[in-house]
LOVEXLUM-590737 format. One line per 5 residues: number of its first residue (from 1); their letters; for each residue x, y, z of C-alpha. Coordinates in steps of 0.001 Angstrom, whole numbers. Example, Ala and Ser with C-alpha at 12.3 -4.5 7.8 and 13.67 -1.06 7.14 Angstrom:
# residues 2
1> as> 12300,-4500,7800  13670,-1060,7140
# end
This chain:
# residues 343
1> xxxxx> 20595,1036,14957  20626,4465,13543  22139,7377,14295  21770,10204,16633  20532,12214,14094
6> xxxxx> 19842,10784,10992  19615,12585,7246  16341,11067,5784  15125,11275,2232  11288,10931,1566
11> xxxxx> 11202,9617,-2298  7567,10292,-3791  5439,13672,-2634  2077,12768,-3016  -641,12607,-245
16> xxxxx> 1158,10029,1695  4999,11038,1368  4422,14207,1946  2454,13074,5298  5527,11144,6168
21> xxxxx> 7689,13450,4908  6147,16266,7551  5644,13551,10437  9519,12650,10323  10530,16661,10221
26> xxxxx> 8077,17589,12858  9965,14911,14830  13072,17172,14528  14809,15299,11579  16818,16948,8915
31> xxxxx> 14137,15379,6435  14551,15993,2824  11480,15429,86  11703,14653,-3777  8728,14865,-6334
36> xxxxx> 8722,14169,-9994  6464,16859,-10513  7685,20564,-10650  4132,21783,-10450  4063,19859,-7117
41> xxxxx> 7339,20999,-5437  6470,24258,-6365  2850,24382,-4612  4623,22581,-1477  6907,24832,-1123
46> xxxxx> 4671,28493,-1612  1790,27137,-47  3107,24279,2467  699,21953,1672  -1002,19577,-1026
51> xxxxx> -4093,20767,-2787  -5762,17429,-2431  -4699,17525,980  -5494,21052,2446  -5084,19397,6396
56> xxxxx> -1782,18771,5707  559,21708,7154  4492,20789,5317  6489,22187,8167  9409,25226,6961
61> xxxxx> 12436,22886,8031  11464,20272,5266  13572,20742,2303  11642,19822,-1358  13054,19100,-4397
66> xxxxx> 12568,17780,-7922  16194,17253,-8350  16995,13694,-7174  20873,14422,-6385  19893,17442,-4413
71> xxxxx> 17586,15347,-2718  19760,12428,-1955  22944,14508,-999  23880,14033,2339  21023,11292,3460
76> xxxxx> 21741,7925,4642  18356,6679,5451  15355,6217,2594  11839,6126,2561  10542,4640,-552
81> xxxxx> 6931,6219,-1226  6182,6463,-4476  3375,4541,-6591  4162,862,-6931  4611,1266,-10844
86> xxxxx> 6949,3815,-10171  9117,2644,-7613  11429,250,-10353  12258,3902,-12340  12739,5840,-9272
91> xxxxx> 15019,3893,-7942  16611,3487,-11332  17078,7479,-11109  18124,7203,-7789  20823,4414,-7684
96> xxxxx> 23646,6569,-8700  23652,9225,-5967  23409,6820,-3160  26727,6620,-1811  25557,5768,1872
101> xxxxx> 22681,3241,3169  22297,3025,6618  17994,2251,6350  15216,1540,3374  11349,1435,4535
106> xxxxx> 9289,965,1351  5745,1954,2298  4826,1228,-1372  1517,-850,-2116  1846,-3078,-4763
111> xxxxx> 2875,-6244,-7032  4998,-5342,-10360  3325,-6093,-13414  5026,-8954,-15189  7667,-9480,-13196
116> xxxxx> 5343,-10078,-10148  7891,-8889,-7658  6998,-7376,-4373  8242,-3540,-3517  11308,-4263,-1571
121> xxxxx> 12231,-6962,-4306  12257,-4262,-6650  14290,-1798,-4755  17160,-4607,-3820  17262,-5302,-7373
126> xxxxx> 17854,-1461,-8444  19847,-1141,-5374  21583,-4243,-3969  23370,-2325,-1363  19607,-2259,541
131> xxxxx> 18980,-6065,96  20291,-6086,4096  18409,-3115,5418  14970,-2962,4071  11827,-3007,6245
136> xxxxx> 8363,-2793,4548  5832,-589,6154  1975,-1155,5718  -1209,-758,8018  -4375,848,8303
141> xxxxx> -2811,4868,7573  -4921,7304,5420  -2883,10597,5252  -5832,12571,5527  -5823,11436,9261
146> xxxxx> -1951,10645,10081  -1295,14679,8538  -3480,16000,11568  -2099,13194,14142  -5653,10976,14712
151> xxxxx> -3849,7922,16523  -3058,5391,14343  -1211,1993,13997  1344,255,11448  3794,-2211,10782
156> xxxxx> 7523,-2433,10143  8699,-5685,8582  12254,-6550,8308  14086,-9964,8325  16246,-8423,10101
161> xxxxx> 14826,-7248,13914  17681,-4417,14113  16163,-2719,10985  12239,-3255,12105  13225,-1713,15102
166> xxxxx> 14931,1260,13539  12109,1639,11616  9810,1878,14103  11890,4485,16507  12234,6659,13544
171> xxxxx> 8604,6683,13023  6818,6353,16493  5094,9006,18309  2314,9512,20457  -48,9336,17807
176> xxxxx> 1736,7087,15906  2056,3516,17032  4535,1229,15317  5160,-2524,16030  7433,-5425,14106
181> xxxxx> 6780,-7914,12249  9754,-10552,10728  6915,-11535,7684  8111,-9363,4932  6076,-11320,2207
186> xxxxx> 2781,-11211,4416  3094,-7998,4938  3637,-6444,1733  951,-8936,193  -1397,-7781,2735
191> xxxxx> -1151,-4158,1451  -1229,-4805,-2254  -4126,-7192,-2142  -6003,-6117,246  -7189,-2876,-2513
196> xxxxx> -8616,-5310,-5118  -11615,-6224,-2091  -11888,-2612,-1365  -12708,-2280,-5015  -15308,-4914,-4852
201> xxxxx> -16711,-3105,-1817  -17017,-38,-3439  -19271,-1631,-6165  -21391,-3168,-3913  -21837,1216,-2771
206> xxxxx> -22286,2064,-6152  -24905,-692,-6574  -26659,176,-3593  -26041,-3083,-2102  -26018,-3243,1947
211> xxxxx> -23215,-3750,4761  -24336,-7845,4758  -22782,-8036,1219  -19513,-5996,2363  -19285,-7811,5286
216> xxxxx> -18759,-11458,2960  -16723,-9968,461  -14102,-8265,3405  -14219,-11929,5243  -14017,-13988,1970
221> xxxxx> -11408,-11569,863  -9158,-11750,3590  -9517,-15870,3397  -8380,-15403,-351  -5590,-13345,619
226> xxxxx> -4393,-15735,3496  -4480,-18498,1228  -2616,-16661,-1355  -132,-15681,596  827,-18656,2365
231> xxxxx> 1442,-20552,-758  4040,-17440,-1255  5715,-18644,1839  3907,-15689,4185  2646,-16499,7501
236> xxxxx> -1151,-16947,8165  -886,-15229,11219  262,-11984,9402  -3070,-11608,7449  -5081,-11201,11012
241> xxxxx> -2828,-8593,12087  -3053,-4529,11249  -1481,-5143,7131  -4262,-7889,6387  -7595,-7472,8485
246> xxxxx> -6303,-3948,9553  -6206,-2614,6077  -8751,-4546,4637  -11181,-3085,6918  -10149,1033,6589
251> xxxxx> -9569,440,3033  -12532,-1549,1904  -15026,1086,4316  -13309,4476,4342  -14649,7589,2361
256> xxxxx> -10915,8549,1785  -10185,5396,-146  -9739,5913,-3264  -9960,2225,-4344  -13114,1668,-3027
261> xxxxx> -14189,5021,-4837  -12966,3555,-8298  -14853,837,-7300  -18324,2402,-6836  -17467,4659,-9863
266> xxxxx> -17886,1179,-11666  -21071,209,-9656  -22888,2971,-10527  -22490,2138,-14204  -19560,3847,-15353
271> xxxxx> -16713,2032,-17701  -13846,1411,-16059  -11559,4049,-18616  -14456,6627,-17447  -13961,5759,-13891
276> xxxxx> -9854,5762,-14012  -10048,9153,-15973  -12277,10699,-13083  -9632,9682,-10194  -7707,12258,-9175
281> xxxxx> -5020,10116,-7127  -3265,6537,-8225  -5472,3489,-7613  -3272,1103,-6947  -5877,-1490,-7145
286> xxxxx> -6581,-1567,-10641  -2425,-2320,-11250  -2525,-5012,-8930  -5220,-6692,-9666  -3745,-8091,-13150
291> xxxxx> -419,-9151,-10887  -2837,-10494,-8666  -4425,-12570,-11816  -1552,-14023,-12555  -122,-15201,-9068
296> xxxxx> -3537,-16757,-8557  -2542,-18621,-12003  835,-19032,-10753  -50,-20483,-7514  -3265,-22535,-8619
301> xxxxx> -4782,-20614,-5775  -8942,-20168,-5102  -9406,-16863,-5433  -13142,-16013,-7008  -13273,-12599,-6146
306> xxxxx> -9926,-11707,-7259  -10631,-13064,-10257  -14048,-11668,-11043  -12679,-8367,-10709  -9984,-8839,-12700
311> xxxxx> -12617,-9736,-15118  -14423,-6269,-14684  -11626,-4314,-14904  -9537,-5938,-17578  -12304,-8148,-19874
316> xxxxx> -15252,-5739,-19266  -17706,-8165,-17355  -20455,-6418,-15760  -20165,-6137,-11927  -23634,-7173,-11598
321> xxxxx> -22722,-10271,-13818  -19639,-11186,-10775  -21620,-10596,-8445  -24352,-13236,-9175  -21830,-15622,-10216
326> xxxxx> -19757,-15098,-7074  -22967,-16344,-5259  -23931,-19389,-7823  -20880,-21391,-7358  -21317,-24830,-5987
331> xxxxx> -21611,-24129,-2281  -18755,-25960,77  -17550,-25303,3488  -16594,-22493,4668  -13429,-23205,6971
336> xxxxx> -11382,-25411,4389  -10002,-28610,5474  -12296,-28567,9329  -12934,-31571,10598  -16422,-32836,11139
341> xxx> -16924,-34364,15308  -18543,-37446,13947  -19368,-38600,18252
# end
């Protein structure tokens, strides 16, 4: 359990830390927020708010900083919410002015390249002291809706219950619903992988295709991250919950996502460098998608789709090119290993 009244640190001050950030101090915390970017603390802290994220009021009690000690000093709890490609060096600069760690929640989004770790893997492995107090955090959550309290719903995962359950009472509101979840692995898979479909859905935009082809790429998707993860040792059952089918859904059909936007960038003909250097905010599908490459390799796992966009982002394939060979393979069943009733 936590205490009374706990000293939080919000690492990462983009669109969604900076939502957290605000949604913790509203709740009366003594919250404190650290950005890499001067620019960025500086605009938070004249203007109380994020340019790409005008809805968002930062309330006066939240203290910003791009000094990481300053930050840190005094806090006992951490919220991890930085990039996924980041998270390994931020915790790197972090590490040495963490002298108490009561709670970690990573709400990070992503596999590490190479190394094909998961975000709390990396953060107990710059910081061993949290490898007993992480939870992961993932759902359905665009800031631009959680900054001006639209009800919403998420997940804490811990393999510990005591530290789900923290998680969630530090976090729950009225607007904000938070349950558990003991599938740590399922749910941080769910909320890397699930941006490589939304990627593939925002093609099928760009190409003008209709809601029938989104429709088989969400379901297909969601059966390729299922299978996936289970031979990672998640649970099936995780992947039908908010992290899987939750976030699929919002991320793969939402005008705020910004990896189905790269993705329709590419369906409407751009190159994928032109499309990258047009996006304003991190992708974290484009990243992931190579990890995801490779623990499809890894795993000897069926995943077309993963795979054909890994070929459009990273070999230059044309979309239109995956798409018709998505549809040519040899057709099969669609419920693998089901049973005919022969009677």
């Amino acid at each position: 359990m936590t205490k009374t009244n706990p000293k939080i640190c919000v690492l990462g001050g983009g669109s969604w830390g900076a939502t957290i950030a605000s949604h913790l101090a509203k709740k009366e915390y003594s919250v404190h927020l650290w950005e890499f970017m001067d620019s960025q603390v500086e605009e938070m802290k004249k203007n109380r708010t994020l340019p790409f994220l005008k809805q968002l009021q930062i309330p006066q009690s939240l203290f910003i900083s791009s000094n990481m000690e300053e930050a840190l000093q005094g806090t006992s709890i951490i919220f991890s919410v930085v990039p996924s490609q980041f998270v390994r060096s931020t915790w790197k600069k972090a590490k040495p002015f963490i002298s108490e760690l009561e709670l970690v929640a990573s709400f990070s989004k992503g596999i590490e390249s190479d190394t094909l770790k998961r975000m709390s893997e990396v953060i107990v492995e710059e910081c061993p002291m949290a490898s007993e107090k992480i939870a992961a955090v993932s759902g359905p959550s665009h800031a631009e809706e959680v900054a001006v309290s639209i009800p919403t719903a998420i997940v804490a995962a811990s393999k510990h219950k005591a530290i789900a359950e923290s998680t969630q009472n530090l976090l729950s509101t009225s607007n904000l619903r938070i349950y558990t979840n003991p599938d740590v692995i399922g749910i941080e898979l769910s909320g890397a992988l699930k941006n490589i479909f939304a990627i593939a859905c925002g093609a099928c935009d760009g190409l003008h295709l209709g809601d029938n082809t989104k429709s088989a790429l969400i379901t297909r998707g969601l059966n390729e991250m299922s299978k996936l993860g289970e031979k990672m040792g998640a649970k099936e059952t995780t992947f039908f919950g908010l992290a899987g089918m939750g976030d699929l859904v919002v991320t793969c059909l939402s005008q705020h996502s910004r990896n189905r936007l790269l993705g329709e960038k590419i369906g409407i003909g751009k190159s994928v460098k032109e499309a990258l250097k047009e996006m304003t905010m991190v992708a974290e599908g484009y990243p992931t998608t190579k990890s995801a490459y490779q623990l499809v390799k890894k795993y000897n796992s069926d995943c077309p789709i993963i795979m054909e966009i890994y070929h459009v982002l990273y070999e230059g394939k044309n979309i239109k090119d995956s798409m018709h060979d998505l549809l040519a393979r040899p057709a099969h069943g669609e419920i693998e290993n089901m049973q005919w009733n022969l009677q």
